[in-house]
C-alpha positions, -999 to 999 in steps of 0.1 A, spaced: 69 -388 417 59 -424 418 87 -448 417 89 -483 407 112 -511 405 131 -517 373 123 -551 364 156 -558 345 173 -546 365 169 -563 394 161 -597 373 199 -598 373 213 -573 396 233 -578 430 206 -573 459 223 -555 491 199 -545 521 208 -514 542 185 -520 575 182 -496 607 164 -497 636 131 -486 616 132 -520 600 114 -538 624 87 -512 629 70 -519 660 83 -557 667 112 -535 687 117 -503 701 139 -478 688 164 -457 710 134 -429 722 115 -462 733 140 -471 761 122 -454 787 148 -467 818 177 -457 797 161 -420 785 150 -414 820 181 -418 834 199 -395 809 174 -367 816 181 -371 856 219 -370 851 215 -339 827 184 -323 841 173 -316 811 146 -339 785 166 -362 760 158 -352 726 193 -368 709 200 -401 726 236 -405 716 245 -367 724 231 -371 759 252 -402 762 282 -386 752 273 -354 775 282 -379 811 311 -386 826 329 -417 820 316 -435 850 281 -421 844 281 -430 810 294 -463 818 263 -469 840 240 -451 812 255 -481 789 245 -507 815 213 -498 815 212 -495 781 220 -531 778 199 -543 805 167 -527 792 177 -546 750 177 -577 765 148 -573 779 129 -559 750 143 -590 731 135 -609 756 99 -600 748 96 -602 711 63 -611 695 75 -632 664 41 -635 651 36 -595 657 26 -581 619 57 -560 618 81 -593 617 53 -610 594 58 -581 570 99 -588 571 92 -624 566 65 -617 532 95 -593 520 120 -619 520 98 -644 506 94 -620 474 131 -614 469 135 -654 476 116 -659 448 131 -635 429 164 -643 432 154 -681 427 135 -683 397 153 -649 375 167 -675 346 190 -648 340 210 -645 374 248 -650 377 262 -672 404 273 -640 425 239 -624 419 224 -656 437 237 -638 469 217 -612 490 239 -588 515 223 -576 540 238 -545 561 226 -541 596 230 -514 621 210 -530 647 220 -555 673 190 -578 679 185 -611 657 150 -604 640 158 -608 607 184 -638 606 158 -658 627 133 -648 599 152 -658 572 164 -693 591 126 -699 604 119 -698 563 146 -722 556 167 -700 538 206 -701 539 220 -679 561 249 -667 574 260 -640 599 290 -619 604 298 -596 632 329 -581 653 320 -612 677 329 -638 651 344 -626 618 379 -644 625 359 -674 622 329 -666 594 351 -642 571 347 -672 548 311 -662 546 317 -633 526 319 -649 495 300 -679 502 267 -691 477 249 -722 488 249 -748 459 222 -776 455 236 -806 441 202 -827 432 195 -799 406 227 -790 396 219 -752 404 230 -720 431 208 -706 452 201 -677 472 225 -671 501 221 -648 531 248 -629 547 236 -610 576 267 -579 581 264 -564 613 279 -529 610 273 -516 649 279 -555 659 257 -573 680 246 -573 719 276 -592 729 300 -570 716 284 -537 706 295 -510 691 273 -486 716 257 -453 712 278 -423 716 300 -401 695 330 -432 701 313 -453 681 329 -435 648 364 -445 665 351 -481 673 345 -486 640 377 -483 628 388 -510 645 401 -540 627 372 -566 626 349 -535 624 365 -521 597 373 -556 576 334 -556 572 331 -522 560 356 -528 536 339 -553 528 307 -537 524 323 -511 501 334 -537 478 300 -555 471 283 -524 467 303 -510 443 302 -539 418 288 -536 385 247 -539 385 245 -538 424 214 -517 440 210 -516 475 169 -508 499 177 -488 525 152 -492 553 142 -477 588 174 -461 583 176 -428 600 207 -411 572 228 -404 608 260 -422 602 283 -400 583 306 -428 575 278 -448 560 261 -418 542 295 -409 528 301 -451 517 269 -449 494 279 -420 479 311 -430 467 295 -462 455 267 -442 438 298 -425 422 309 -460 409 272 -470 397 252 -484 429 213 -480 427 195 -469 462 162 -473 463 157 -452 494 123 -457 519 114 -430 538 82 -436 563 71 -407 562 74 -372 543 88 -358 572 122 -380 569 146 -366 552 178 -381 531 212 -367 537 221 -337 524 249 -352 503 229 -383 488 197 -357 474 193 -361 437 214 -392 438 190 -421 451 150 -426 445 134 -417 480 102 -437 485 78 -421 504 57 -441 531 17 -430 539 30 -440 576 3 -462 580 21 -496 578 55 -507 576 83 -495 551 88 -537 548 52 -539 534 55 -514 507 87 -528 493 71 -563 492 40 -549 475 63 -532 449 87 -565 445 54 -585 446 41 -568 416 72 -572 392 74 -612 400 36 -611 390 45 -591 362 77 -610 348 57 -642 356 31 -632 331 57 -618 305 
């Protein structure tokens, strides 16, 4: 079935991003592309590694601790190397750009509505150096810093030469970032409990289950029970997921079927660059109306 944006509804609605490591398509590798870290894995197992984080969890303590070192090692690296001109990050910047102006120019958008969540799972910085390298305001909550940006979380920028609110960033990261991650593994469900980890899930929970909010999951592969099981409690309460697979062979958790609208990808390009064609269309389309 061929899905397409409601144009009302997100003229007006709260905007919430959901982004895994698929997000950034081929600008950064996901976990089956850390060939130092996976290789390591398979020597201390002796077997292949066909589930990361259950091969992590399979060590000992001190070999998992090294596993994690490498781990580390090898992200920065791949950071370290990021192509910011590479077409996947281009197609994250055009995206943005489309909800900008969409969030901008809708005449009939509440002050609260004027700000964008966005939910990350990953640890690198892609996306809040995209949206800062636009100009856009930005801000950025993790485990590392939310004693001192919790005031972010209800924040909206406010230009006083036109008298007017506009859009406002706030970059949550759920797994935290590279300087204090929440690192692959089974523990990670524990982690996340933890106080600063679990203030922005709370968090999280509350903005998506205000009235009129609808929420773009992307690159995200459905694995996180505790997140699968947040949407559907907020779908309970009214949330709208507009789901991207990219591909047909991705599948959407058992316990969300029938209960978001799961885009399918052709797996040519990125999931980034469908969603901006289909936002790109309704702002044509309301700017003709």
């Amino acid at each position: 079935m061929l899905i397409t944006f409601d144009s009302k509804l997100l003229s007006s609605c709260h905007i919430n991003f959901l982004f895994g490591a698929g997000v950034n398509g081929k600008a950064f590798p996901q976990l089956n592309g850390f060939k130092k870290t996976n290789e390591f894995l398979s020597k201390q197992l002796g077997i292949s590694v066909d589930d990361f984080e259950k091969s992590l969890d399979s060590l000992s303590e001190d070999k998992k601790r090294e596993a994690i070192e490498c781990f580390k090692e090898e992200f920065e690296k791949y950071a370290n190397e990021i192509v910011f001109s590479s077409k996947s990050i281009k197609n994250i910047e055009s995206m943005f750009v489309c909800f900008n102006n969409l969030v901008g120019k809708s005449e009939n958008r509440t002050k609260t509505t004027k700000q964008v969540n966005i939910y990350s799972l990953n640890y690198d910085s892609i996306i809040e150096k995209v949206l800062q390298d636009n100009g856009f305001l930005v801000n950025v909550v993790s485990s590392t810093n939310i004693d001192n940006h919790n005031k972010f979380f209800n924040l909206i920028g406010y230009n006083s030469d036109i008298q007017t609110f506009v859009p406002t960033y706030l970059i949550s990261k759920l797994h935290g970032d590279i300087n204090n991650p929440i690192l692959p593994g089974v523990e990670k469900y524990d982690q996340i409990l933890m106080a600063n980890k679990f203030e922005i899930l709370f968090k999280m929970k509350e903005k998506l289950s205000r009235f009129n909010s609808v929420l773009f999951v992307i690159g995200y592969s459905g694995h996180d029970e505790h997140i699968n099981r947040m949407i559907n409690e907020c779908v309970t309460c009214g949330l709208t997921v507009y789901w991207f697979k990219f591909s047909k062979d991705d599948k959407i958790p058992e316990t969300l079927i029938g209960k978001v609208f799961d885009i399918e990808n052709d797996g040519e390009d990125d999931t980034t660059d469908l969603c901006k064609r289909m936002v790109e269309k309704l702002w044509i389309k309301s700017l003709e109306e």
